[in-house]
N, C-alpha and C positions, 0 to 999 in steps of 0.2 A: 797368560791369565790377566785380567781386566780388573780392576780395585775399583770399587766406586768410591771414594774417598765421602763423595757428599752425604753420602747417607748414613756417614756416621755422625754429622751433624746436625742438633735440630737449630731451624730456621731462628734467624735473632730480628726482632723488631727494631725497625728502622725508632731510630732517636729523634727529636727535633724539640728544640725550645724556642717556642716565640717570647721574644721581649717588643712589650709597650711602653713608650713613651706617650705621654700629652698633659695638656696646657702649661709647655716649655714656656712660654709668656718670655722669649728674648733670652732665657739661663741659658747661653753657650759658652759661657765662662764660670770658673766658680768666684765672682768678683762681681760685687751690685754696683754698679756703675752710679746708680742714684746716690748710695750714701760714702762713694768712693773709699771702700774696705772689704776685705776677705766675705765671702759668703757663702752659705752648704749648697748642698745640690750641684747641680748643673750639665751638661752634655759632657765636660770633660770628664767626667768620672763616669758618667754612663758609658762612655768610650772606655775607659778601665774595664770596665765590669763587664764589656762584650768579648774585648782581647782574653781576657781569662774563657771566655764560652770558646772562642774559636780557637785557642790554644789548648783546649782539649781534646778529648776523645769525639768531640760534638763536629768542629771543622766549620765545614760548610752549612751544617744544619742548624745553623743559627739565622731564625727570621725578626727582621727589625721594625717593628711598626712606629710610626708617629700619629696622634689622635685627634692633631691640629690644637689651633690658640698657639703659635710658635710665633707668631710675628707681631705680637704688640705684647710693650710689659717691662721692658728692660730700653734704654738706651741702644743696644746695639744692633736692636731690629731698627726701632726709628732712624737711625741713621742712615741704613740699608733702605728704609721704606721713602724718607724723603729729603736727603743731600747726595747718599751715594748712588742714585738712582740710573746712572750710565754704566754700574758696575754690576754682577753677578751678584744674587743676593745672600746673604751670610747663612741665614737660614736655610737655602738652598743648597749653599757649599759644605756648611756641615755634614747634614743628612745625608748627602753623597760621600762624605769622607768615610761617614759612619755604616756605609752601606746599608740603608734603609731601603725597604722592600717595598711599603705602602705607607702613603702618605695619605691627612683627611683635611680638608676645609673647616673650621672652626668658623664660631660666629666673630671672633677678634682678626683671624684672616682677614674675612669679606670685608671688615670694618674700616681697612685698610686702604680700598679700591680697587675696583675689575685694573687697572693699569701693573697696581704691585704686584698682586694675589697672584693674579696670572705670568706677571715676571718672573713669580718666585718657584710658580707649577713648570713654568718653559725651561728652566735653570735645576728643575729636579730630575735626577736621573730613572726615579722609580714612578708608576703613576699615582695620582691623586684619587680617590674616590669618592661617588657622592648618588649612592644609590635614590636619592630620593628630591635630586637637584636638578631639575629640568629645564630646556628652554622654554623662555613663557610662551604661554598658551599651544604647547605640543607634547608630545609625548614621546619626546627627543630628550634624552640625557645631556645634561650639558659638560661633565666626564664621565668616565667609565664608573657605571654604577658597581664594579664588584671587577676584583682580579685573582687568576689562579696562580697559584706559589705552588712549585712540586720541589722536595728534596727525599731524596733516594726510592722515588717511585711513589711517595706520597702527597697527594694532591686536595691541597687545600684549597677553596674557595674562600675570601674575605669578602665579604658585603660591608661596604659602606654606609652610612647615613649621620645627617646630623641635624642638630637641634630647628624645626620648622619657624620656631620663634622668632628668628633675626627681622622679621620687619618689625616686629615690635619695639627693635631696639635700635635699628639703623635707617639711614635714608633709601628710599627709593636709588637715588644717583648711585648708591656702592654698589648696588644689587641689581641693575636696571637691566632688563633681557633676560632674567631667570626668575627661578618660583621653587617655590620650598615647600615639599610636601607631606604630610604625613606619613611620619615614621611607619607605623604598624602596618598599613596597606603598602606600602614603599619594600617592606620588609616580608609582605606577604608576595607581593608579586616577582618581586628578585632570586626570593626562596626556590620558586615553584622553576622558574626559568634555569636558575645552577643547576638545578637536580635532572631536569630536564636535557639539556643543552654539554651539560660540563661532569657526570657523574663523579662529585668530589666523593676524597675518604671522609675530608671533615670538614666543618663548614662555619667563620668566625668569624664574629663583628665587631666592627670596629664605629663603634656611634660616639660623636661630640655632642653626648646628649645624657642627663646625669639618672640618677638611680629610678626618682618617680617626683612625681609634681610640677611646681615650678607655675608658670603661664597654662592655664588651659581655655580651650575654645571649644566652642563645636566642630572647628575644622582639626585639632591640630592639639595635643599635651610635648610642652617644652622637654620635659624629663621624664623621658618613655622606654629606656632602657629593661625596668622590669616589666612594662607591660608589651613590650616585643620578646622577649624572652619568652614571659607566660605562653602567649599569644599565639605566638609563631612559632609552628613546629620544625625543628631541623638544626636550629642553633649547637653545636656544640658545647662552643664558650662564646663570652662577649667581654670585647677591652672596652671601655670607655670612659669618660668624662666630663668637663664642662663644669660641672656642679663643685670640683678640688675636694671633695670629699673622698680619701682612701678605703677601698674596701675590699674585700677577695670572701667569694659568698657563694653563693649556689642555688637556683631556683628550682623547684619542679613546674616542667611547664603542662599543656593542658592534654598532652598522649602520656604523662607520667616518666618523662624521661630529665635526666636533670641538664640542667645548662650551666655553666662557673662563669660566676661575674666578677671581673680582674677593673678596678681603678686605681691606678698609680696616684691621685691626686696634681700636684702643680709643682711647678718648679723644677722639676727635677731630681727631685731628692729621694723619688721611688721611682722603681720600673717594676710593671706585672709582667710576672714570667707565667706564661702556659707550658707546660713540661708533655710531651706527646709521647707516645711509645708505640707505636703501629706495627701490629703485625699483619701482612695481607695475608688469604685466603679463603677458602668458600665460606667464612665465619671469622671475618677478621676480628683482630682479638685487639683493641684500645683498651690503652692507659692512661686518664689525662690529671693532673695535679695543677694546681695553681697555688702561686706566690706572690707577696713584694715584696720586694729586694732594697734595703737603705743602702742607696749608693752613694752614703758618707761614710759606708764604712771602707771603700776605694780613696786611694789617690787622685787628684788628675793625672789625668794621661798625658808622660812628656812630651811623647811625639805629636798628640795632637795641641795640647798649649806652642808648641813649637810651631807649628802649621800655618797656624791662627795669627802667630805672636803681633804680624802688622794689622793684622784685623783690631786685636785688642788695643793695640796705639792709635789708630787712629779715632776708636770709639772715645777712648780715654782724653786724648786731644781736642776732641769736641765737644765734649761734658765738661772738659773746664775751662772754657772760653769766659770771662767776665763778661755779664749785663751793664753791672750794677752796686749800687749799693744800697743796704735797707739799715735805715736807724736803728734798728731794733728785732730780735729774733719774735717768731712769732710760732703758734703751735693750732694742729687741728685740733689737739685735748681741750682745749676752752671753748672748738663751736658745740659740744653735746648741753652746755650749761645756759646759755645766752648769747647775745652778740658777741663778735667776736673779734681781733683786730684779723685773724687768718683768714674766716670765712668774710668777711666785708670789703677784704681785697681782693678778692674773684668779685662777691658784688661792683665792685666800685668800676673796675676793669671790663666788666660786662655790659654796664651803664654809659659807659666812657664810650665804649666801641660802637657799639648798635641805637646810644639813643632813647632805649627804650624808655617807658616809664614805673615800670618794677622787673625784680631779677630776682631770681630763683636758683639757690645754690645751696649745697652740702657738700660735707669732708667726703673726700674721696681715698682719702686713706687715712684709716684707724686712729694712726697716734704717729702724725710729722711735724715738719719743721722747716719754716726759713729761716736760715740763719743771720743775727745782725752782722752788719760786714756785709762784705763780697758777697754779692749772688753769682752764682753760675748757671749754665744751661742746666747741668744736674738737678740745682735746684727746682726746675721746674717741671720736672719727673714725681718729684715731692710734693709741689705745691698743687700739679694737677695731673694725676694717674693715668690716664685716655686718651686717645687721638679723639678727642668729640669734637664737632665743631658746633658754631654759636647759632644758636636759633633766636627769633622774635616771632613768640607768635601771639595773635589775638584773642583773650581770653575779658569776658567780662569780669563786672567785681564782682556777684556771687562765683563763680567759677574758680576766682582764685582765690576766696575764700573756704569753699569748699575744697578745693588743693591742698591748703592748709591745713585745715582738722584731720585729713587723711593722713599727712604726714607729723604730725603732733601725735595725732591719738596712736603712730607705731612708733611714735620715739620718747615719751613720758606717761609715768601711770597715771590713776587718778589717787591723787593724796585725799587720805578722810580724814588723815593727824598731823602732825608737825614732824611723827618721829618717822612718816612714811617716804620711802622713796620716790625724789624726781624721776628717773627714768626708769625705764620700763623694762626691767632686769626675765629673764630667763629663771623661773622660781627657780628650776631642777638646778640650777648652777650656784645661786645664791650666796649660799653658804659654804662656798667651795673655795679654795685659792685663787682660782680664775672666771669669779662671777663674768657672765658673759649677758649680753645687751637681748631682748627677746627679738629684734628688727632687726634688717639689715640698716646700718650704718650710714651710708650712702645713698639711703633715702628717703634722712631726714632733712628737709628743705629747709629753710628759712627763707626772708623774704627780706629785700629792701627795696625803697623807693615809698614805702608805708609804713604810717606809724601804727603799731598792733600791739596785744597783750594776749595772752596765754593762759587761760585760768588753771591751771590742771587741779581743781576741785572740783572742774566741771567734767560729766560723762564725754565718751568720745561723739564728735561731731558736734558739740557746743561750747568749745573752749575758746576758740579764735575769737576777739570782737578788733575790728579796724576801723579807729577814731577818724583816721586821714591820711590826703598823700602826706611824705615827707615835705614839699613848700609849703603844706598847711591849707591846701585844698581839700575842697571835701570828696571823702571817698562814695561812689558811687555803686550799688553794685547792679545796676542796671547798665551803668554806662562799659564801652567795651574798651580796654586799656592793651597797649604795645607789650610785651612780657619777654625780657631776656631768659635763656636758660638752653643748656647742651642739646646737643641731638637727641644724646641716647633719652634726652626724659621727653621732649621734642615730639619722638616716634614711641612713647607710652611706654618705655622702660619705666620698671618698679609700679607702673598705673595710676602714678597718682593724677595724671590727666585723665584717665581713661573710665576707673573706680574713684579719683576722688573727684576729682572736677564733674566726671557722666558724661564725657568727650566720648562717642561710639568713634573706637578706631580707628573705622573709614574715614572718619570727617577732621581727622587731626592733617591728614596734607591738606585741607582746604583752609585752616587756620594760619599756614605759614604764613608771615611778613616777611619774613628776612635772613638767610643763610649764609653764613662766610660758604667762601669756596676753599677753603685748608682749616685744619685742625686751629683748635682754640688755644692751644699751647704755642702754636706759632705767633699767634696775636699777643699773649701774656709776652712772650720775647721780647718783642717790638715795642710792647709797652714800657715794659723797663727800660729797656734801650738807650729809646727816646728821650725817657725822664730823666735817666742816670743814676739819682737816688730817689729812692720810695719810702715814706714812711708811714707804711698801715696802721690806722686805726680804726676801732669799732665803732660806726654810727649811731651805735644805742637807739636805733628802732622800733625794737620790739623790745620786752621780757616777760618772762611769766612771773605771774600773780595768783595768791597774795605771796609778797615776797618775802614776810615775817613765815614763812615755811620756808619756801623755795630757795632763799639766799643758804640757810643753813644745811638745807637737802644735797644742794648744790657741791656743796663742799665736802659731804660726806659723801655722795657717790663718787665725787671722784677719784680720793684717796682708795675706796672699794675696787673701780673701775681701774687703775691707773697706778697707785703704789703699793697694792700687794704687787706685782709683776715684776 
C-alpha cells in the first residue's frame, strides 16, 4: 500500500522580507566622525537587525536593498571617495558584507564622479539599477534598468529609477555620456518589458526619488514616486527616498489596485521592511505588509564593527590630522540673523581662491560649529557639508540683485510691527516646542563683495537695495560682475539662478568663468593649512533694516529657533 503523505498537507506560502536601506550618506559606523562621538543609526545595527531575519525561520529569504546617497555625508565615504582611491571602496565592502541584493545610484553618488561611482558599482557584488538612466543620446541603458531576485520559486522583479533632476544640481563633467530621464515613462516602459519578457510574481521599486514635488519641468518632476505609483500600473510596493522624509503609506493607483510606499528616511536609523507571503497557484494567494524598523533599538553588530575595525582607524586618523588653528569658535546659528564671522569665512575663502568680485554663500548645516583652538579635517565636514566644487560665474548687477530678493523673501517675513518675526517661521509649527523655518535653510544666500541692506518691511522682491561695491565703487546693475558660489547653486540648485535671477537653465553653462577641478572642501584645507591660524570675522556688509525692529526680532527668534531645543 502507497501513503500519500502530501496530501495530508495543505501548501504553505513561500515567506520573504525585503529590507531597504537609503540615503546611508556615509553611516557605516554608529560614530559621526564629524563631531568625533557616539552616534544612532548606522549599517552596523542594520547588520543586527538582518542576522536576527536570517537567523530565523526566514534563512535565505531575506532580500537586501540599498536606495543609494551612500557615498557622500560622513567622512568615511570621502576618504574612500578621494585619498583611499587605490583601495576597494568601504561602501562597496560593506554592502557585500551585508549581502545586498540591489543597489541604486543616488544623485550624491553621481556627485561624486563617473571615476568613483563606478569604482564603487565595479567593487559591488550585487548589480546597480537605473531604469531610467541612459547613454546620451540612445536608447541604451547605461546599467541594468531592473533585476530579477527569486527566493523559493518566487520571482521578483525590481525596477529601478532615480531622481531626473541631477543636472539641475551637478556639473555636466560628473554626468558627462549619460541623460536622466523621466521617471513615469521610464517606469512605464520598464513595466510593460518585465511583464512581458520576465513574468514576475511581484514587481518593486526602488526610486531615489522622494514622495511628490520638488524641481518640476516640462520634461521631468524631481519627486515622482507618488505619481509613478498612481500612474503606472503593476507596482506592487515602492522603497524610496531622496527627499529623508519617513513614511510607510499606500496609494490606490489608476486600475484601483493599491501599491505600499516604504521610505526609511536617512542615516540609517530605519529600514523598510516589505513582509511577502506568496502562495503559487492558478490564483496565487499574496500577502504583503509594510513597516519601519528603528534600528536603535539593535546593537551594533560585533562581528561586523570587528570587520570594519581598520576601516574605522583609519577614517578616524585622518579626521584628525591638524590644519590649524582659529582664534575663536565660530557658529552657522548667527548667519540666519546677519553677517556673520561663520558665513563670511567661506565668503572670504571664496574671494581669496577664485578672485571674484562678489560671493554667494549659506549655512550648509543647520546649527555648527568651528571650534576656537585646533582645527581639524573633521572640522571641515562642519564648516562645509558637500563635495561641491567652486564656481565663478558671470552674472550682471540686476541679476544678482534679483538673486537676492529670491533668497531673502524664503528666509525673512515681512514685519508690519516691531513685535513681528524676522524670519520666516512655518505658521503650523510656531507655537510648538520645535518651531521650524518655512524655507530650506541652505538656500538662504547672502552676499559679500557688496554693500547692501535688507528692508524686510518691504513685500518680497523689493527689499534688497545695494549702495555699492565693498572698495566703494559704484554698484552697477547693468554692468556684468565675476560671482563666486558652489556648483550645486552654479547648476540651479534651490533656483535661485534660474526663478530668482530668470537664468533659463540652458544658458547657465554658458555663464561659467571658472571651476576648480576638486571639491571646495579640499581648497578650505589648503587654506588653512597655508595660513596656520585664522581668525574669522564678519565683514558687516550687508544687514537688515530698520534695525530698531530687526536687532530685537533678531534675538527673539533666535532663542525660539535655537534654545527651546
Amino acid at each position: 500500500m502507497t501513503v500519500l503523505l502530501s496530501s495530508c498537507h495543505k501548501p504553505q506560502p513561500v515567506h520573504i522580507k525585503m529590507v531597504c536601506t537609503s540615503d546611508v550618506h556615509g553611516n557605516f559606523f554608529p560614530y559621526d566622525f564629524r563631531a568625533d562621538k557616539p552616534a544612532s543609526g548606522s549599517l552596523a545595527r542594520v547588520s543586527s537587525y538582518l542576522n536576527e531575519l536570517r537567523s530565523s525561520s526566514l534563512g535565505d529569504n531575506v532580500v537586501l536593498l540599498d536606495n543609494g546617497d551612500i557615498l557622500q555625508g560622513q567622512p568615511t565615504a570621502y576618504y574612500y571617495n578621494t585619498v583611499a582611491i587605490e583601495h576597494k571602496h568601504l561602501a562597496s565592502e560593506v554592502l557585500n558584507y551585508l549581502k545586498c541584493d540591489v543597489a541604486m545610484l543616488g544623485n550624491h553618488d553621481i556627485e561624486t564622479g563617473g571615476p568613483t561611482y563606478q569604482r564603487y558599482m565595479r567593487d559591488l557584488e550585487c548589480a546597480t539599477v537605473g531604469g531610467n538612466i541612459y547613454l546620451e543620446d540612445t536608447d541604451v541603458p547605461f546599467i541594468p534598468p531592473y533585476v530579477m531576485i527569486e527566493r523559493g520559486g518566487v520571482r521578483i522583479a525590481v525596477i529601478g529609477l532615480t531622481t531626473p533632476a541631477i543636472p539641475n544640481w551637478l556639473p555636466r563633467v560628473l554626468w558627462r555620456g549619460v541623460e536622466f530621464r523621466d521617471m513615469e515613462s521610464a517606469a512605464s516602459h520598464w513595466m510593460q518589458y518585465v511583464n512581458e519578457h520576465e513574468s514576475p510574481d511581484l514587481v518593486v521599486g526602488l526610486f531615489h526619488s522622494g514622495y511628490e514635488g520638488g524641481i518640476t519641468t516640462d520634461e521631468y518632476v524631481e519627486n515622482a514616486t507618488r505619481e509613478v505609483a498612481v500612474n503606472v500600473p503593476g507596482f506592487d510596493a515602492i522603497f524610496f527616498g531622496h527627499d529623508h522624509k519617513a513614511l510607510c503609506d499606500k496609494v490606490v493607483n489608476v486600475e484601483g489596485d493599491t501599491v505600499l510606499l516604504l521610505n526609511p528616511a536617512n542615516n540609517a536609523n530605519q529600514v523598510a521592511v516589505l513582509d511577502v507571503k506568496y502562495l503559487k497557484g492558478a490564483e496565487p494567494q499574496v500577502t504583503l505588509a509594510a513597516e519601519l524598523v528603528d534600528v536603535n533599538a539593535y546593537e551594533p553588530d560585533a562581528a561586523y564593527m570587528n570587520h570594519f575595525a581598520s576601516h574605522q582607524e583609519k577614517v578616524k586618523k585622518y579626521v584628525s590630522k591638524k590644519l590649524g588653528v582659529s582664534t575663536h569658535r565660530i557658529s552657522s546659528r548667527d548667519a540666519y540673523f546677519g553677517p556673520s564671522d561663520f558665513i563670511d569665512f567661506i565668503h572670504r575663502m571664496q574671494l581669496d581662491i577664485t578672485r571674484a568680485e562678489v560671493s554667494f554663500a549659506a549655512p550648509l548645516a543647520f546649527s555648527t560649529w568651528l571650534p576656537e583652538g585646533d582645527i581639524h579635517v573633521r572640522d571641515m565636514f562642519n564648516l562645509y557639508r558637500y563635495e561641491n566644487m567652486l564656481y565663478v560665474v558671470q552674472l550682471t548687477g540686476q541679476e544678482i540683485k534679483d538673486y537676492l530678493e529670491m533668497s531673502y523673501g524664503q528666509w525673512t517675513n515681512q514685519m508690519r510691527s516691531p513685535n513681528d518675526h524676522l524670519l520666516l517661521f512655518d505658521e503650523a509649527t510656531i507655537d510648538s516646542k520645535k518651531p521650524r523655518l518655512k524655507n530650506i535653510y541652505y538656500n538662504f544666500d547672502s552676499a559679500a563683495g557688496i554693500i547692501y541692506e535688507v528692508d524686510v518691511t518691504k513685500p518680497v522682491g523689493s527689499r534688497v537695495r545695494i549702495s555699492s561695491m565693498a572698495d566703494g565703487d559704484a554698484f552697477d546693475l547693468n554692468r556684468t560682475y565675476r560671482v563666486a558660489l558652489n556648483s550645486y547653486r552654479g547648476n540651479g540648485g534651490g533656483e535661485l539662478l534660474t526663478k530668482g535671477a530668470g537664468i533659463p537653465h540652458g544658458e547657465l553653462e554658458s555663464r561659467l568663468f571658472y571651476s576648480t577641478d576638486v571639491d571646495l572642501r579640499f581648497y578650505m584645507i589648503n587654506y588653512i593649512e597655508m595660513r596656520e591660524t585664522v581668525d574669522p570675522k564678519s565683514m558687516d556688509q550687508w544687514k537688515f533694516v530698520p534695525e530698531r525692529w530687526t536687532v530685537p526680532a533678531a534675538e527673539r527668534d533666535y532663542k525660539l529657533l535655537f534654545e527651546n531645543k
